[in-house]
Wavefront OBJ file of the C-alpha trace (Angstrom):
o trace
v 53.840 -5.821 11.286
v 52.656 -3.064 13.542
v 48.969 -3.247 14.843
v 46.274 -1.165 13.514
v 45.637 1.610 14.730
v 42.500 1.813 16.564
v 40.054 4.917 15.811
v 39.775 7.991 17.727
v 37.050 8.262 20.885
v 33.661 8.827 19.300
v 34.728 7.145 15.737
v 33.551 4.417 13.786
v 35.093 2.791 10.784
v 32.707 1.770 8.765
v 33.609 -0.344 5.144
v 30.829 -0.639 2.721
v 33.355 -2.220 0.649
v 36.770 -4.662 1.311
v 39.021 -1.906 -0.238
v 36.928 1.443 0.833
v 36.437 2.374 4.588
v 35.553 5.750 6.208
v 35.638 7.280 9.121
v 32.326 8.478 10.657
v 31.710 10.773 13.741
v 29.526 9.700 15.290
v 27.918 13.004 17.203
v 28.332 14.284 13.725
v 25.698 11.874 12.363
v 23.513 12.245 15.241
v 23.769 16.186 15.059
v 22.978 15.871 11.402
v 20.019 13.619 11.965
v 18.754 16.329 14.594
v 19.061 18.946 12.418
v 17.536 17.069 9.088
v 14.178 16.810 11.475
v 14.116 20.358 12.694
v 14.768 21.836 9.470
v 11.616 19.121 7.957
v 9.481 20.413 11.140
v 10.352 24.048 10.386
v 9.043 23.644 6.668
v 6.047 22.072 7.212
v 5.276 24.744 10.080
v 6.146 27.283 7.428
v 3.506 25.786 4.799
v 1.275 25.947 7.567
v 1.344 29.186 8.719
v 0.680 32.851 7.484
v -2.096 35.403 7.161
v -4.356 32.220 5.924
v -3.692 29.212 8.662
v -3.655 25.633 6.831
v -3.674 22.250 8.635
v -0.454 19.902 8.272
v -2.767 17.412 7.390
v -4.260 19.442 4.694
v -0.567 20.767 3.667
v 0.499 17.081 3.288
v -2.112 16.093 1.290
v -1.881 18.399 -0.748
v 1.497 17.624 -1.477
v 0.520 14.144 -2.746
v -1.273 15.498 -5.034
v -4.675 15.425 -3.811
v -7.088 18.549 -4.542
v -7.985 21.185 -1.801
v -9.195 24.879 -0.729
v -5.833 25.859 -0.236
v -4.204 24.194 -3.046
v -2.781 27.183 -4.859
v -1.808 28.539 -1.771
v 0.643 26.145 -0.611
v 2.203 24.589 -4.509
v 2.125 27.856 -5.623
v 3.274 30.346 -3.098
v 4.552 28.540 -0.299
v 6.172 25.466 -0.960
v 8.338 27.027 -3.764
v 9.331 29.686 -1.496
v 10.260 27.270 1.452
v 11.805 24.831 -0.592
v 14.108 27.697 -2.017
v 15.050 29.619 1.201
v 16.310 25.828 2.544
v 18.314 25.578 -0.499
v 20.010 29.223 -0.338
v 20.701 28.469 3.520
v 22.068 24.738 2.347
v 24.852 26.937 -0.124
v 25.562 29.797 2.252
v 26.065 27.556 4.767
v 28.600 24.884 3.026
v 30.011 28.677 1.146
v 31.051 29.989 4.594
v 32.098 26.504 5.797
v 34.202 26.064 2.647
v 35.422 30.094 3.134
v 36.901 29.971 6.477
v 38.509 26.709 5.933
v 40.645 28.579 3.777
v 41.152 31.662 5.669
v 41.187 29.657 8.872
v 39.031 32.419 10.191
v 35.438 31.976 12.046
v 34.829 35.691 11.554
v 34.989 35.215 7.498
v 32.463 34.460 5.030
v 31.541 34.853 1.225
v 30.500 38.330 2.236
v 34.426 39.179 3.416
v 36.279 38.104 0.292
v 33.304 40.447 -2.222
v 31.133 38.628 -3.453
v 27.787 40.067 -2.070
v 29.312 43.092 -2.844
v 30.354 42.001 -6.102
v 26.916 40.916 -6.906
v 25.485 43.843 -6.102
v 27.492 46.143 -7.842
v 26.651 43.869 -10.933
v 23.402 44.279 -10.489
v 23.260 47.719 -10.118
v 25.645 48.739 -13.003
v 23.343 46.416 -15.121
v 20.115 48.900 -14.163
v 21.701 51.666 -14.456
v 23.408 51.470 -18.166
v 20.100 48.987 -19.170
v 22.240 46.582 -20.027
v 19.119 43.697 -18.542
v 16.030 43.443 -20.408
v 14.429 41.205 -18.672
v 14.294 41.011 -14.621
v 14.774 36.991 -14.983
v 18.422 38.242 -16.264
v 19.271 39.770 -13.119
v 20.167 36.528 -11.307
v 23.004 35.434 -13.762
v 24.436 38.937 -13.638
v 24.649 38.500 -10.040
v 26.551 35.697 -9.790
v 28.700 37.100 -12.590
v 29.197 39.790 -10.503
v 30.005 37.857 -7.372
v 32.906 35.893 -9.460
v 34.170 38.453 -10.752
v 34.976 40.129 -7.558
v 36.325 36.893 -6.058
v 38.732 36.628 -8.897
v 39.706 40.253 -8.550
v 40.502 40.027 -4.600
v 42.241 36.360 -5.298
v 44.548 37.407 -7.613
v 45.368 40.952 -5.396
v 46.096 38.821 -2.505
v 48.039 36.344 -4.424
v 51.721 36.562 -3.604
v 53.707 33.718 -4.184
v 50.695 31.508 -3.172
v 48.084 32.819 -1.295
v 48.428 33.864 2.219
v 44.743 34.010 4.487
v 45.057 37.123 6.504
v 45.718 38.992 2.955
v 43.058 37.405 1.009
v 40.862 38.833 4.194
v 42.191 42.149 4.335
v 42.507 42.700 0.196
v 38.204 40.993 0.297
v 37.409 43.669 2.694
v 39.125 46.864 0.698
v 37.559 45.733 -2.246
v 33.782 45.063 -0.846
v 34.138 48.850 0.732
v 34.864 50.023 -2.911
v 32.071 48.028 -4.405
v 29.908 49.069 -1.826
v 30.955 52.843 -2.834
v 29.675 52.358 -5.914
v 25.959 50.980 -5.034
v 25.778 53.937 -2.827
v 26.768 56.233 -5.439
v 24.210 54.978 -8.021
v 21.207 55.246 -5.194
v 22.122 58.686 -4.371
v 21.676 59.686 -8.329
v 19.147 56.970 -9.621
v 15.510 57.748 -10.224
v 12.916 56.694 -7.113
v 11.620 53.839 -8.672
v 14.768 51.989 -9.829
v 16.561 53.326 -6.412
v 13.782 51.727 -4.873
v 13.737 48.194 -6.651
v 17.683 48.097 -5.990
v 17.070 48.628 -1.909
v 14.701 46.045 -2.090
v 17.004 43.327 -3.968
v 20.154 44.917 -1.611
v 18.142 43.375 1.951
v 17.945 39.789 0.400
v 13.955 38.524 0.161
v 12.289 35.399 -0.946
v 9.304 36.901 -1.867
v 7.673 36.537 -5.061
v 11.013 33.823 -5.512
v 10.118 30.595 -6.385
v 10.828 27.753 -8.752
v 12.265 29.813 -11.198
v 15.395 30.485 -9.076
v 15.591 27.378 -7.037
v 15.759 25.133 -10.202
v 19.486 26.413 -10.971
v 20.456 26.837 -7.543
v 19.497 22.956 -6.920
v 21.249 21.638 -10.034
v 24.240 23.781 -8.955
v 24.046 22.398 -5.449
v 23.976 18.635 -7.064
v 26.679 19.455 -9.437
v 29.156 20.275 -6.518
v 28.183 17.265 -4.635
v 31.508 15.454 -5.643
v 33.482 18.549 -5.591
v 31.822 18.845 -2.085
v 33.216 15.002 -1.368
v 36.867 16.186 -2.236
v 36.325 18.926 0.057
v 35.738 17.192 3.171
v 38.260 15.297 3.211
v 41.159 17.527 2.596
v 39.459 19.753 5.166
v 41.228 18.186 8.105
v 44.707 18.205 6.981
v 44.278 22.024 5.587
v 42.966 22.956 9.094
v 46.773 22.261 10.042
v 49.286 25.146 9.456
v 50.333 25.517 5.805
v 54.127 23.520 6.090
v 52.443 20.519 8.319
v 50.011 20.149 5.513
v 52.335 20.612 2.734
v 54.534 17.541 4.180
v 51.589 15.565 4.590
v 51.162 15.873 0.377
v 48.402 18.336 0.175
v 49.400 21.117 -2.462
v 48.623 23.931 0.135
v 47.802 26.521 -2.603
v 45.846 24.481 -5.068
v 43.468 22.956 -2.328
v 42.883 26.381 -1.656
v 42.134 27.674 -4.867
v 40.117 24.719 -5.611
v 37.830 25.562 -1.923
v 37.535 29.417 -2.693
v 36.550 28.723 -6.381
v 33.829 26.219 -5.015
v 32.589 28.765 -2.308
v 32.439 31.099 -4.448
v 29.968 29.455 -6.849
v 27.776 28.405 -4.323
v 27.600 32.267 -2.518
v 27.288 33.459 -5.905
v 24.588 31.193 -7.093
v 22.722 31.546 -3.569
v 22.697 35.487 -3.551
v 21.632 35.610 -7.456
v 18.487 33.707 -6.465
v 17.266 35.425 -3.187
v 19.640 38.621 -3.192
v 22.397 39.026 -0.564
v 21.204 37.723 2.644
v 23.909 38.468 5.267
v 25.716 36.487 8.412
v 23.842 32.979 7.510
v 27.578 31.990 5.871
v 29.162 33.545 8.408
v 27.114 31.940 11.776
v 25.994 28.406 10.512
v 29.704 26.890 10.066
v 30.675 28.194 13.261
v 27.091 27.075 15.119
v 27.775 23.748 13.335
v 31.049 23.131 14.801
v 29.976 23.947 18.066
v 27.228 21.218 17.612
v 29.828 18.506 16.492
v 32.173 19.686 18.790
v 34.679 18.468 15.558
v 37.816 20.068 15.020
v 37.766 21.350 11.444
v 34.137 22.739 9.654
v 31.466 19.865 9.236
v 30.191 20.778 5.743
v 26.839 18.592 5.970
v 25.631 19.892 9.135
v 26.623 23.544 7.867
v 24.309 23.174 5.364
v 21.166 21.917 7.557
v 22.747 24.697 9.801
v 22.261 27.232 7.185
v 18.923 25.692 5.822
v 17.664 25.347 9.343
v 17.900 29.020 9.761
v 16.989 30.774 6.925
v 13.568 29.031 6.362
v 12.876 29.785 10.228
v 13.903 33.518 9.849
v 11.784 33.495 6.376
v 8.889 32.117 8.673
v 9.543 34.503 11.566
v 10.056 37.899 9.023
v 6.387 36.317 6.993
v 4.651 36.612 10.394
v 5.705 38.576 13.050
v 4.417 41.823 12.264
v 1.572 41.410 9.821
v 0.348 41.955 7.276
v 3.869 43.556 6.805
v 6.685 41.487 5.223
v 10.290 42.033 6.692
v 12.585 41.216 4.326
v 14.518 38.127 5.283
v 17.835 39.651 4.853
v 16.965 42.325 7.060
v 16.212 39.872 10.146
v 19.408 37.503 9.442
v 21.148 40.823 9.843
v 19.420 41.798 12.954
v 20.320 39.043 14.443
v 23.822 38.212 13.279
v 24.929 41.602 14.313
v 24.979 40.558 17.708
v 26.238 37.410 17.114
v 29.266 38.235 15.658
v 30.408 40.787 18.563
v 29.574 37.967 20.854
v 31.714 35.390 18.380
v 34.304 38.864 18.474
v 34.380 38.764 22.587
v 34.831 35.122 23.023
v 38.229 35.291 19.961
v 41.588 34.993 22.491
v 43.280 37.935 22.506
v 46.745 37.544 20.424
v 45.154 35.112 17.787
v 46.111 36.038 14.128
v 45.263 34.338 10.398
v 48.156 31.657 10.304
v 49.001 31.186 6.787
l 1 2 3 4 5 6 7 8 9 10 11 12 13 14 15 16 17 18 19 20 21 22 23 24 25 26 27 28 29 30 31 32 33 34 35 36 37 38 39 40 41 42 43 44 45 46 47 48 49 50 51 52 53 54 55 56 57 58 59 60 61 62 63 64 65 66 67 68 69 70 71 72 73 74 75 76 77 78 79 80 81 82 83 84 85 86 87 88 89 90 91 92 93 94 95 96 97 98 99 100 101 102 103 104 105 106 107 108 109 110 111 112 113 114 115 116 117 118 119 120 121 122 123 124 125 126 127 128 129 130 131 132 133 134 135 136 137 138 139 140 141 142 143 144 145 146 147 148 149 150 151 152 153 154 155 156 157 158 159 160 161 162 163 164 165 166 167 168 169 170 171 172 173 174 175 176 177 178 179 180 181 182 183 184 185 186 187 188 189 190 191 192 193 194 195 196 197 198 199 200 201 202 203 204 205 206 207 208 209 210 211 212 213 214 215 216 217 218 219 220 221 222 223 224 225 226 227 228 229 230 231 232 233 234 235 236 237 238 239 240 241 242 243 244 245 246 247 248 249 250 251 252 253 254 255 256 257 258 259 260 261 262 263 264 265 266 267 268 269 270 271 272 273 274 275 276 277 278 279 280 281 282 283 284 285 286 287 288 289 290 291 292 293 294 295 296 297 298 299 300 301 302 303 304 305 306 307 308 309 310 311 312 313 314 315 316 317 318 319 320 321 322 323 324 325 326 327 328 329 330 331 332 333 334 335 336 337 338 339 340 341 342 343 344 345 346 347 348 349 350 351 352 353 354
């Protein structure tokens, strides 16, 4: 019998039970616990600070429940807020993780394949023709839309099994179309309802609260064992398509099943704050960097992603005020130049394997 095979450097087996054992990185866990503080430090400094300034220690006794000045303040305005903008960073983060695991691409993201386009198109078709009542509907015709143009590019790029750099390519055709279309409805629209679609189109958590991170959070919890599944047939998809295929992983379903739970999760996240752009795109990438791990580490994506939206939410509440900038304008702002730097340091040469 041949010895066991000792772990890699930086690896620890651990076996909670006889017949289960798993394989930790370490730096991962440390990089997770890192992050897991930052992003706690980051929300307390955002339920501390605005136009009115509060304490921490009157912001965390308030959150036990005890009475203060500022009560309504922070339950009512802030903490629902914060608490929401760490949970759309948590799914854009694992949604671009889970996206360019797939495509095998660090330049791709929910955003790529349509469905922040797709959303938005939804959206606005559903002001135009007043086919939404109410402006609670909005959300779940969102994240209709955003599956719906998933589906469409999927099944486009879908030729005998589904190949990365065409999924790509066919996303980005049909998110220029889609985006025709929102244009084409703001150059005709009235003021007011142009208006109110530009303001949904830069991605905000203002006046976004409970309301919308209530389905976003059972969403997130639902996907936790789907999310299980994921990471570990992360590794052996990161190989190219026949390695993987001869190691037993059914190449095309795995990939279905990752898109599909993307999807959801940038669909869900933009139908409760709007489409906030390049958080899916740079938290994966800033995550693996952390790790220094070969394939996408889905947990610290999604403190990536947390981390980062509740401190640009902070930053666009109070760097210029009293005026607001919405969050999705700043992401933006800031992602713009990340990506030509992530676009500089790409090897010249390198294509989307399949």
């Amino acid at each position: 019998m041949s010895p066991a095979r000792a772990p890699a450097p930086g690896t620890t087996v651990v076996r909670p039970t006889p017949r289960i054992s798993l394989l930790l990185h370490r730096r991962s866990l440390y990089v997770a616990l890192v992050l897991a503080g930052l992003l706690a430090a980051a929300m307390l400094a955002a339920a501390c600070l605005g136009q009115t300034y509060i304490p921490p220690g009157e912001v965390l006794r308030t959150l036990r429940g005890e009475a203060g000045p500022h009560e309504l303040i922070v339950d009512e305005l802030r903490v629902p807020r914060i608490v929401l903008g760490a949970l759309v960073g948590a799914a854009l983060g694992l949604s671009g993780a889970l996206v360019q695991t797939v495509t095998r691409n660090p330049l791709a993201s929910p955003d790529v394949i349509g469905v922040g386009h797709g959303a938005a198109a939804a959206t606005v078709l559903a002001l135009a023709t007043g086919a939404v009542a109410s402006p609670g509907a909005l959300p779940a015709v969102s994240v209709a839309g955003g599956l719906a143009a998933a589906a469409l590019v999927y099944v486009l790029a879908w030729r005998r099994g589904l190949q990365p750099n065409r999924f790509v390519l066919t996303g980005v055709g049909i998110g220029v179309a889609l985006s025709a279309v929102v244009q084409l409805y703001l150059a005709d629209s009235e003021l007011d309802a142009a208006e109110q679609v530009k303001l949904w189109l830069t991605g905000s958590l203002n006046g976004r609260g409970w309301e919308q991170a209530g389905p976003l959070a059972v969403v997130l919890l639902v996907s936790l064992p789907a999310l299980v599944w994921a990471s570990r047939v992360a590794r052996p998809l990161g190989l190219d398509a026949d390695t993987a295929a001869a190691l037993g992983l059914r190449v095309d379903r795995v990939r279905l099943g990752l898109t599909l739970l993307g999807v959801v999760l940038a669909a869900t996240a933009t139908g409760a704050a709007g489409p906030i752009g390049f958080v899916a795109l740079t938290a994966p990438q800033l995550a693996r960097r952390l790790t220094r791990t070969p394939q996408l580490p889905l947990l610290n994506s999604a403190l990536t992603g947390a981390f980062v939206l509740v401190g640009a939410d902070l930053a666009a509440r109070t760097l210029l005020p009293p005026l607001e900038i919405p969050v999705g304008a700043l992401t933006a702002l800031v992602g713009g130049p990340y990506l030509l730097w992530l676009l500089g340091r790409e090897p010249r040469g390198t294509g989307l394997p399949s």
